[in-house]
VMD Tcl script that draws the C-alpha trace (Angstrom):
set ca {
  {0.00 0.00 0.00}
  {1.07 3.56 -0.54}
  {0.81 5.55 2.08}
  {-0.05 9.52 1.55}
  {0.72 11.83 4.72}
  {-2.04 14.50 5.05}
  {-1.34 17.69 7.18}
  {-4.11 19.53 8.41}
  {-3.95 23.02 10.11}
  {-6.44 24.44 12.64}
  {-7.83 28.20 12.32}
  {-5.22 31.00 10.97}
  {-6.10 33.58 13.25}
  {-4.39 37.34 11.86}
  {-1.06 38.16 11.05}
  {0.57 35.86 13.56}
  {-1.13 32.62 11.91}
  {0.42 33.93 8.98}
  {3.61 34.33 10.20}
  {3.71 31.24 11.86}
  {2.80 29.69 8.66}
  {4.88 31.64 6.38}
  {7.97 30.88 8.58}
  {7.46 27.45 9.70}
  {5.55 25.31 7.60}
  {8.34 24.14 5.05}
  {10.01 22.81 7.80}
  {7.25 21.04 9.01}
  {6.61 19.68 5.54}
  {9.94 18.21 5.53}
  {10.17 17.14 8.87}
  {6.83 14.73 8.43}
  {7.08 13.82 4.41}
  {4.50 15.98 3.91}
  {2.07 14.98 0.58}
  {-0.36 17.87 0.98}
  {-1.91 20.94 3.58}
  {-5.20 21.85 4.27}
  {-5.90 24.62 6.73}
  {-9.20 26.53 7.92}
  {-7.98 30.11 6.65}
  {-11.88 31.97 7.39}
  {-9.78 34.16 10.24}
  {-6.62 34.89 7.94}
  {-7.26 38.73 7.59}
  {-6.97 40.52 10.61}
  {-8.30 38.05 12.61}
  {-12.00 37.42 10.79}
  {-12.98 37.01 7.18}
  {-9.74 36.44 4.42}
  {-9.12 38.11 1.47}
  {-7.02 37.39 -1.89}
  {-4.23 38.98 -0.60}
  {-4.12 36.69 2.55}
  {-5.11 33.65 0.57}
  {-2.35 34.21 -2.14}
  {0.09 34.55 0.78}
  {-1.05 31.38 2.61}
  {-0.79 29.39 -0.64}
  {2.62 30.58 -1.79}
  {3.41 29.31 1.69}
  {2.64 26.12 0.94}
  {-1.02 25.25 1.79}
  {-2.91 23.11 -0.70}
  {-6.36 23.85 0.12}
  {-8.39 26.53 2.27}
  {-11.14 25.76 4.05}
  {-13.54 28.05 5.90}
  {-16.59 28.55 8.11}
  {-19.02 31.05 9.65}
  {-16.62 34.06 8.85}
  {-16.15 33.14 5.42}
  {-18.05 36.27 4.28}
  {-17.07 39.12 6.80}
  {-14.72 40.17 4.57}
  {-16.18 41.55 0.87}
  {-13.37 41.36 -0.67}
  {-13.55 37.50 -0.77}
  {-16.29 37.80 -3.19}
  {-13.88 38.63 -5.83}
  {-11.99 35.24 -5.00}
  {-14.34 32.27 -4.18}
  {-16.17 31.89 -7.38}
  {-12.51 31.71 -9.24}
  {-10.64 29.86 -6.97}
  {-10.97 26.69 -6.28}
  {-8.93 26.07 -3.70}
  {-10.83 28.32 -1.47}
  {-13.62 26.01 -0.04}
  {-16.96 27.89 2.00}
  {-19.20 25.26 4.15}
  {-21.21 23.33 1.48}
  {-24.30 23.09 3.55}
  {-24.72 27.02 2.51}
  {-27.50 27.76 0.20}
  {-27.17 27.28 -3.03}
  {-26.94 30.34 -3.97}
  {-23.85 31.59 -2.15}
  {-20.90 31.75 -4.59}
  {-17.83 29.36 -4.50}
  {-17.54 25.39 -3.79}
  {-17.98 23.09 -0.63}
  {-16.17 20.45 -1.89}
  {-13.59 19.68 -4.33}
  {-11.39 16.78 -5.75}
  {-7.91 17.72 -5.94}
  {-5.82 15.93 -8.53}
  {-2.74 15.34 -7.25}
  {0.57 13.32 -9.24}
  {-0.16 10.02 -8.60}
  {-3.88 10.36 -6.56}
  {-6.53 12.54 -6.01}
  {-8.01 13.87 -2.68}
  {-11.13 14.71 -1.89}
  {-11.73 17.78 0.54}
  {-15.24 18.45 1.97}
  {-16.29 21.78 3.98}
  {-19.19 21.24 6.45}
  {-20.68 23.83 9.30}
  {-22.59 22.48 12.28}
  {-25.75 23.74 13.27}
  {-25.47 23.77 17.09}
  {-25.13 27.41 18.55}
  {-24.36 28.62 14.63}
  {-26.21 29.72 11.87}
  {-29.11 27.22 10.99}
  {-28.22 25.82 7.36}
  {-28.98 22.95 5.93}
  {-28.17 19.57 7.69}
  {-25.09 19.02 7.33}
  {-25.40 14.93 7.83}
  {-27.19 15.04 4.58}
  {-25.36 16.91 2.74}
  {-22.21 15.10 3.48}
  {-23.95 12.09 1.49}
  {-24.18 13.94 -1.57}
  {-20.38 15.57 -2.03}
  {-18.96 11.56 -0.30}
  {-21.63 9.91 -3.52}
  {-19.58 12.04 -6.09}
  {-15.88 12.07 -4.77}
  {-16.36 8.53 -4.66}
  {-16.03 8.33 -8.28}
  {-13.19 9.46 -8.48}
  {-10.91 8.64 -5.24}
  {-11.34 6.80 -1.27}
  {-9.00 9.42 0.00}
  {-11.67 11.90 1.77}
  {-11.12 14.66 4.19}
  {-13.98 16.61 5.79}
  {-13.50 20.10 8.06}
  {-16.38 19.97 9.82}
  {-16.58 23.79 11.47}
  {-18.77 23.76 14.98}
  {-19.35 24.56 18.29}
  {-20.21 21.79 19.96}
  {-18.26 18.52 20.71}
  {-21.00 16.59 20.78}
  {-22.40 17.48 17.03}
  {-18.68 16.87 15.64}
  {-18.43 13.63 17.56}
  {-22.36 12.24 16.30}
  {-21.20 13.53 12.47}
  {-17.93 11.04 13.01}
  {-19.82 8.35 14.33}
  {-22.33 9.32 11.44}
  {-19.27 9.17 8.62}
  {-17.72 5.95 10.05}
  {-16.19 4.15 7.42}
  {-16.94 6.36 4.31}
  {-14.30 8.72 4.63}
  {-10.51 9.40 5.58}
  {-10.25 12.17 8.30}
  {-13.41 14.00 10.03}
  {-11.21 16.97 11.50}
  {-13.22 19.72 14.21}
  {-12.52 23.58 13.78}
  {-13.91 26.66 14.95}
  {-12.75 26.68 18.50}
  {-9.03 27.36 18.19}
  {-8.60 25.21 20.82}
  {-6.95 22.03 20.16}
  {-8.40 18.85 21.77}
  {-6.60 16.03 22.61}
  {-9.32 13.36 21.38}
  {-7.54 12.11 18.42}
  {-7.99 8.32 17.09}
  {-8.70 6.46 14.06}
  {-12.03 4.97 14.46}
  {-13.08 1.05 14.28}
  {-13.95 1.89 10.47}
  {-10.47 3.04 9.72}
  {-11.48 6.82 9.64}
  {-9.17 9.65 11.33}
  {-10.91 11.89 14.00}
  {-10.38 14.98 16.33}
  {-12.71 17.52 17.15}
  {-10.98 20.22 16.96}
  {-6.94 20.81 15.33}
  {-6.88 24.04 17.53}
  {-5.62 27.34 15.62}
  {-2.58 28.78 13.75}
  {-1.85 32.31 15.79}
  {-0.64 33.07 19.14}
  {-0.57 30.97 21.92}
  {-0.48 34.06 24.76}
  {-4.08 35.16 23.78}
  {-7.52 34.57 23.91}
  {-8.85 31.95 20.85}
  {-6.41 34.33 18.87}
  {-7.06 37.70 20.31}
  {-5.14 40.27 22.77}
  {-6.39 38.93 26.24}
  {-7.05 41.91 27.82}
  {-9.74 43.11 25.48}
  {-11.37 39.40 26.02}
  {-11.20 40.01 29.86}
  {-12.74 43.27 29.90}
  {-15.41 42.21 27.65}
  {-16.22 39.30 30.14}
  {-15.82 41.09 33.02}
  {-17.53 44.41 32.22}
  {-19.91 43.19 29.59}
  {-19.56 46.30 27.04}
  {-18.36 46.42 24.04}
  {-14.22 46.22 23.44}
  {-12.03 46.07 20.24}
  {-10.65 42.84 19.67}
  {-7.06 42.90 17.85}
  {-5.08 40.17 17.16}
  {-2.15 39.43 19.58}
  {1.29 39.02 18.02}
  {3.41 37.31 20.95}
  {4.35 33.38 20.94}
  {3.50 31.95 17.34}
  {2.10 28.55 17.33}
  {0.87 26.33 15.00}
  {-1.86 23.52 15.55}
  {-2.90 20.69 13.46}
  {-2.64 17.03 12.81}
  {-0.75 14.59 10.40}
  {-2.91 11.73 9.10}
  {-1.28 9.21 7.23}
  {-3.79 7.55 4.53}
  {-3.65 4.43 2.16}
  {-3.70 6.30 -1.11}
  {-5.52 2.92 -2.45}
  {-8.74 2.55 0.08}
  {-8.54 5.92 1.78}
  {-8.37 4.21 4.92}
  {-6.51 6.20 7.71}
  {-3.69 4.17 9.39}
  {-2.22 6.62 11.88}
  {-3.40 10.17 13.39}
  {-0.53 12.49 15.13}
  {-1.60 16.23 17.20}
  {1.13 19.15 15.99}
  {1.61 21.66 18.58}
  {4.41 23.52 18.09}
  {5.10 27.00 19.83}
  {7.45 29.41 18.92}
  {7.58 31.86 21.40}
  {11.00 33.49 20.60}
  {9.70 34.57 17.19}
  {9.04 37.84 16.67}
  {5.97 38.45 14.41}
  {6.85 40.79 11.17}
  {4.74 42.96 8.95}
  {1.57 44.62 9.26}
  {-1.82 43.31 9.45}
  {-3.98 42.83 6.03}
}
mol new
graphics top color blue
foreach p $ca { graphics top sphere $p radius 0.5 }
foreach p [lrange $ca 0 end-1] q [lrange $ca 1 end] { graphics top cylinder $p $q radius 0.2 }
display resetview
């Protein structure tokens, strides 16, 4: 069997997800025999929403495929990008009518990959079921390839772990995002399919989900309004390596990445 090793990055949160990425990632790639990245990018630009300027960056850094979530449109100028690029993936359980892809086949060398973007329901925006819609994108990437990879962006622990339990069997990796915080649930199910709930975030580990921490105090605390800005100390990133049989799809081997960098000093402005 050939075995594929899939790298997959939690929430870029701002500038310092950026840098983190921009500075670090080749090595990673190296390190691990990295085949190829996906990464939740909906927080690249400033710390919500991305734009073509942040997307270019984060793919001339090496990442294969964007995913996104809930933020996906706070930024306009991603209008311009998602119907045109199609490496940019928004949740597929959107209406049909929003512009862009939720799902994708990537045709790689010597195999293809398929990459699925999914939003929960559960304390978010009430789309359409994303258990059904999962059937429909797994039916047609079928066709082409077993190696399947799903972000499924929610809030709560329970819907991600249901929607594995759900997927059992029919697909790669079910990988959580949307909480930037990295749980340490990670295992390949009975079925042969990768899971974790959440990868955690790309961005600064001295912060709040990605965010200067006093701001997120005060905000708690006093219960007004406070600008949140994205803090720039300690770089991490956070994902997981999943290693795949290129042939079946089946997962053999999950792996957490948590690597901090807190000597690095974060460069350039925000976009």
């Amino acid at each position: 069997m050939t075995i594929k090793n899939i790298l997959c990055l939690g929430d870029i949160v701002g500038i310092t997800g950026r840098f983190a990425i921009r500075k670090h990632l080749e090595e990673i790639k190296k390190k691990h025999n990295i085949d190829f990245v996906i990464a939740n990018g909906e927080n690249s630009a400033n710390g919500i929403g991305i734009t073509r300027d942040t997307a270019a960056e984060l793919f001339n850094s090496g990442i294969d495929v964007l995913t996104s979530g809930n933020h996906i449109w706070n930024n306009r100028d991603v209008f311009a990008l998602i119907g045109n690029e199609n490496r940019l993936l928004r949740p597929y359980n959107f209406p049909t009518e929003a512009p862009g892809l939720g799902y994708y086949i990537y045709d790689i060398i010597d195999y293809k990959i398929g990459v699925i973007n999914l939003m929960g329901r559960t304390f978010m925006d009430p789309l359409d079921c994303p258990f059904k819609k999962s059937n429909l994108a797994i039916k047609h990437i079928k066709e082409k390839t077993n190696i399947i990879f799903i972000d499924f962006h929610a809030e709560a622990t329970a819907e991600k772990i249901a929607f594995s339990f759900y997927l059992e069997g029919q697909v790669s990796c079910i990988f959580g995002t949307h909480t930037h915080v990295q749980t340490a649930d990670e295992k390949i199910l009975s079925s042969h399919t990768a899971y974790i709930s959440d990868l955690g975030m790309c961005g600064s580990s001295n912060s709040v989900i990605g965010m200067k921490k006093e701001a997120a105090i005060a905000k708690f605390v006093t219960k007004m309004p406070h600008r949140f800005e994205v803090e720039t100390t300690s770089p991490m990133i956070n994902g997981i390596i999943v290693q795949v049989e290129a042939e079946t799809g089946r997962a053999v081997s999950i792996k957490r990445i948590n690597e901090i960098y807190q000597d690095d000093i974060v460069e350039r402005q925000d976009k």
